[in-house]
C-alpha positions in Angstrom: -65.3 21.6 22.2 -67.5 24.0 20.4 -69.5 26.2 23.0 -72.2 28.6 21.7 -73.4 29.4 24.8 -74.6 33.2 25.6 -74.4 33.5 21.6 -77.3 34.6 19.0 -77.1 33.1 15.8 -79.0 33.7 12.2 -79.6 30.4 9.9 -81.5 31.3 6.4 -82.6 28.8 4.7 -82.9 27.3 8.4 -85.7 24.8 7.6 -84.4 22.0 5.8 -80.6 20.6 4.4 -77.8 22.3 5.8 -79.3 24.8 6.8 -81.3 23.0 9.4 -78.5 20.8 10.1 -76.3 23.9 11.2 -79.3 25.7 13.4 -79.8 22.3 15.2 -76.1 22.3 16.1 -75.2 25.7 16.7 -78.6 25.1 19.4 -76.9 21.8 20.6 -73.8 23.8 21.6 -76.1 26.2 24.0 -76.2 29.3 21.5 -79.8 30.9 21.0 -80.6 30.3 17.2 -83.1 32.5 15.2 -84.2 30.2 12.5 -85.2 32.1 9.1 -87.1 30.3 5.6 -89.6 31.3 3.5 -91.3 27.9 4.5 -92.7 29.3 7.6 -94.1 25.4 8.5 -90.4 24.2 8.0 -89.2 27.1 10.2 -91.3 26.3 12.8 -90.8 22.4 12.7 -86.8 22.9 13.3 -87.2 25.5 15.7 -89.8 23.2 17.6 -87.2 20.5 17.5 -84.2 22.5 19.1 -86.9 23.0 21.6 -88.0 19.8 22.5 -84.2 18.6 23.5 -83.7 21.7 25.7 -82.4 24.6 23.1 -83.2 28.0 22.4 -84.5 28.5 18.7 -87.0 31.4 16.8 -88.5 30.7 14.0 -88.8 33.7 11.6 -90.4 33.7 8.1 -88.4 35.5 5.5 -87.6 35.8 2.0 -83.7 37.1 2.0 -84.5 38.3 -1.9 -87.0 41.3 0.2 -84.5 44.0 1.7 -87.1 44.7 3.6 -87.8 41.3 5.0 -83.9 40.7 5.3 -83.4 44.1 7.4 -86.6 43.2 9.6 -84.9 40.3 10.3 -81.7 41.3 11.3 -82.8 44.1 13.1 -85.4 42.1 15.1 -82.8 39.7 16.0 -81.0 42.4 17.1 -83.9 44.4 19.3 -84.1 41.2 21.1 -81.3 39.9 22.1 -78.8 42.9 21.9 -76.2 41.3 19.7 -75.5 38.8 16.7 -72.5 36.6 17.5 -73.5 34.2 13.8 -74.9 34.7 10.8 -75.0 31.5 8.2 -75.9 32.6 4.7 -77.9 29.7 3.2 -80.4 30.7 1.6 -81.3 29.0 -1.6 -83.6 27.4 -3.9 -85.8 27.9 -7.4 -89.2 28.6 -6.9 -91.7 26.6 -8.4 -92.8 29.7 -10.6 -89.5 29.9 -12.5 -89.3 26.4 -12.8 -92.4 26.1 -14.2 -91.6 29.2 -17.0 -87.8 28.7 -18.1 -85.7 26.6 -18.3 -83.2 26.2 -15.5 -80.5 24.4 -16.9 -79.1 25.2 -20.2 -75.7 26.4 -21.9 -75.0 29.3 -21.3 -77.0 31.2 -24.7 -80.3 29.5 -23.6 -80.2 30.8 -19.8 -83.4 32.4 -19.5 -83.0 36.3 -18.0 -85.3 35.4 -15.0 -83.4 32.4 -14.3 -80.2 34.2 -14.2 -81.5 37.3 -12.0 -83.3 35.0 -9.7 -79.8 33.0 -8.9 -78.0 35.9 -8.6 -80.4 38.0 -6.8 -81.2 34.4 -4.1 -77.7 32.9 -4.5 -75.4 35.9 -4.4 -77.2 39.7 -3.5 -79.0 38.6 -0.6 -75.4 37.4 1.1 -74.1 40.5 0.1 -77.2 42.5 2.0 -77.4 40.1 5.0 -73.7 41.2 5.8 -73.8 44.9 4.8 -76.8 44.3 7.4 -74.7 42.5 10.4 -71.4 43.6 9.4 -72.0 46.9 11.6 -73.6 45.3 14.1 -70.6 42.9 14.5 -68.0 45.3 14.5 -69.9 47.6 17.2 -69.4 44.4 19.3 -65.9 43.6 17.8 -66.8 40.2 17.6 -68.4 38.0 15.5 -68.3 35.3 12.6 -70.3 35.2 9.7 -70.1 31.8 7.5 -71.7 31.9 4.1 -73.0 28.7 2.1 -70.6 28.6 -1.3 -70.4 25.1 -3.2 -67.5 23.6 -5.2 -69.3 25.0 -8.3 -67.9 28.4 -7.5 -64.6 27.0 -7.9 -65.0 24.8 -10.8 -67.2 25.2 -14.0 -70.1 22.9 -14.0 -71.8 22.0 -18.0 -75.4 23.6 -18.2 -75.7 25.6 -14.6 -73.9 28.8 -15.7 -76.1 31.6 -13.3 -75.6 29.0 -10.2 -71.8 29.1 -11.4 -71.7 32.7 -11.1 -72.9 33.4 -8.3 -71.3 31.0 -6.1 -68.0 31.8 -7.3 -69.7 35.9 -6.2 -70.0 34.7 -2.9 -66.4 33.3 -2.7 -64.7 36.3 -3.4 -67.2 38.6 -1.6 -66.6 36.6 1.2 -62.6 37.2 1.4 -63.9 41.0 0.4 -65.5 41.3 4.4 -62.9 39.0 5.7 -59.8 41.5 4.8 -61.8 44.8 5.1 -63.2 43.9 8.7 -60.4 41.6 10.3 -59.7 44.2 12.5 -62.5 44.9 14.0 -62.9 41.4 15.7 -65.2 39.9 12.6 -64.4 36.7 10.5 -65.6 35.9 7.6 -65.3 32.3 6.1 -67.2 29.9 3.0 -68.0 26.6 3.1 -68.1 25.0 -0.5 -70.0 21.8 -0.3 -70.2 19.6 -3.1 -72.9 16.6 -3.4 -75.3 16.5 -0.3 -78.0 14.9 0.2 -80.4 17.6 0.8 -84.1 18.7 -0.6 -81.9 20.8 -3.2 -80.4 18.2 -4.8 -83.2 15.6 -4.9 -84.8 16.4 -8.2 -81.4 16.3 -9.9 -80.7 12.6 -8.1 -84.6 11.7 -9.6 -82.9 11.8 -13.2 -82.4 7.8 -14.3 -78.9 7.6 -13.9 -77.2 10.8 -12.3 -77.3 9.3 -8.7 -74.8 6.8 -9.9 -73.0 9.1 -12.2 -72.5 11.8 -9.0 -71.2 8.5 -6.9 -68.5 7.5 -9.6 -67.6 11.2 -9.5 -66.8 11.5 -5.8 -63.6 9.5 -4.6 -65.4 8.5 -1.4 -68.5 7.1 -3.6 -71.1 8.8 -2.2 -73.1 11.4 -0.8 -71.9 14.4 1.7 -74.9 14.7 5.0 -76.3 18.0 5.8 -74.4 17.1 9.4 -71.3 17.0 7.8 -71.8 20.5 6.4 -72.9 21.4 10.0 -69.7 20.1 11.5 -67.7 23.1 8.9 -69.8 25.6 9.6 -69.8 25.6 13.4 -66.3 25.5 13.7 -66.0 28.0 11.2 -68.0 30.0 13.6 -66.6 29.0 16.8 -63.8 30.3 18.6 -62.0 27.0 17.4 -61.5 29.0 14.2 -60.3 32.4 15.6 -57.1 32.6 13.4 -59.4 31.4 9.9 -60.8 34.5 7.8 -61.3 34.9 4.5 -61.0 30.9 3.6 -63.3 28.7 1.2 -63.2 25.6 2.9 -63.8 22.6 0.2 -66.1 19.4 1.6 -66.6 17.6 -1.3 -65.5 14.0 -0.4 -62.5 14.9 -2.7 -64.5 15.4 -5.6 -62.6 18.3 -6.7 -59.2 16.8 -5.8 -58.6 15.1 -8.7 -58.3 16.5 -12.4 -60.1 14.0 -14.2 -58.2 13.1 -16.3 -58.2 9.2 -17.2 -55.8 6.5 -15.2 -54.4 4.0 -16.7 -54.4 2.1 -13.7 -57.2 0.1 -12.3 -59.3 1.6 -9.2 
């Protein structure tokens, strides 16, 4: 079984999807949880809800996209509970600023330049800081696991999503960067790619007539993935269930990316 307990863990994006999925669980296994999103209301709602059925959550309002707000929070963490055993990198979103002034979705020639530095500053910088952030606090304790939020997208090419592309295939290979270079000092570092999951993230794609179905036919197991599901990766990722697995992209996709796509000629 999974056991967090006497462990201090970091979610961002902790307030809704996965996210909020993994603090709930990571809580659920007796680790302390510091719950982080720039929703402060959402923050507080999850953390309130580890609390009700017994766990030990914080909820903390941050933008990882602020090095300042991303070293407070890692460094507050750290002040009050002397160490970080977890940090889940999963961050993510478009704010309703730049979707209201560019377009988000595009071939590649029409991606606007604040669409493109706002994905890789959210989607692939602020991992990069977060870690460069723990990483020393980690190998001071010569332990630690740090699981970061990819998405099959960085492994395949997706038509029309070319910044998003980038920089979770970024956080991929930045992730086996930290896993080889700090193996040694008792810290893993691992990726989950997800691919469709029923999360806030994904609704206003799904509100499009037609691509709910279209995303169903895609995926061999015909539907969705659950925030939970993600959950379930991620915390053994980061428990010592895991303590030979570094620098792996783990793929939960319902085998959407299993298959080549190329047409059958016999019936399904």
């Amino acid at each position: 079984m999974m056991d967090f307990k006497g462990k201090v863990g970091i979610v961002t994006g902790g307030g809704s999807g996965i996210g909020r999925a993994t603090a709930i669980g990571f809580a659920a296994s007796g680790g302390t949880i510091v719950v982080a999103d720039i929703d402060r209301d959402n923050a507080r709602k999850v953390a309130s809800e580890i609390e009700a059925a017994g766990g030990r959550a914080l909820a903390v309002t941050a933008d990882v996209t602020s090095a300042a707000e991303l070293e407070k929070l890692i460094s507050d963490t750290k002040n009050r509970f002397g160490r970080i055993d977890f940090l889940h990198n999963n961050a993510f979103g478009v704010p309703p600023a730049i979707q209201a002034s560019a377009q988000t979705a595009g071939r590649l020639a029409d991606v606007a330049d604040n669409v493109w530095n706002h994905m890789i500053d959210l989607g692939l910088t602020s991992v990069w800081r977060a870690m460069k952030l723990v990483l020393p606090i980690m190998q001071a304790q010569r332990s630690g696991a740090i699981v970061n939020t990819a998405s099959i997208s960085g492994l395949r090419a997706d038509y029309g999503i070319a910044a998003y592309n980038a920089a979770k295939a970024g956080v991929i290979n930045l992730t086996r960067v930290a896993a080889i270079e700090y193996a040694r000092n008792g810290v893993r570092v691992n990726c989950i790619c997800p691919g469709a999951i029923d999360t806030p993230l994904l609704a206003p794609a799904l509100a499009f007539p037609g691509f709910a179905e279209r995303f169903y036919e895609a995926i061999p197991m015909g539907r969705l993935g659950k925030p939970e599901e993600m959950a379930n990766v991620i915390l053994f990722l980061a428990s010592d269930l895991a303590s030979f697995v570094t620098g792996a992209a783990f793929v939960a996709d319902g085998g959407q990316t299993a298959k080549t796509g190329s047409p059958s000629f016999m019936p399904e």
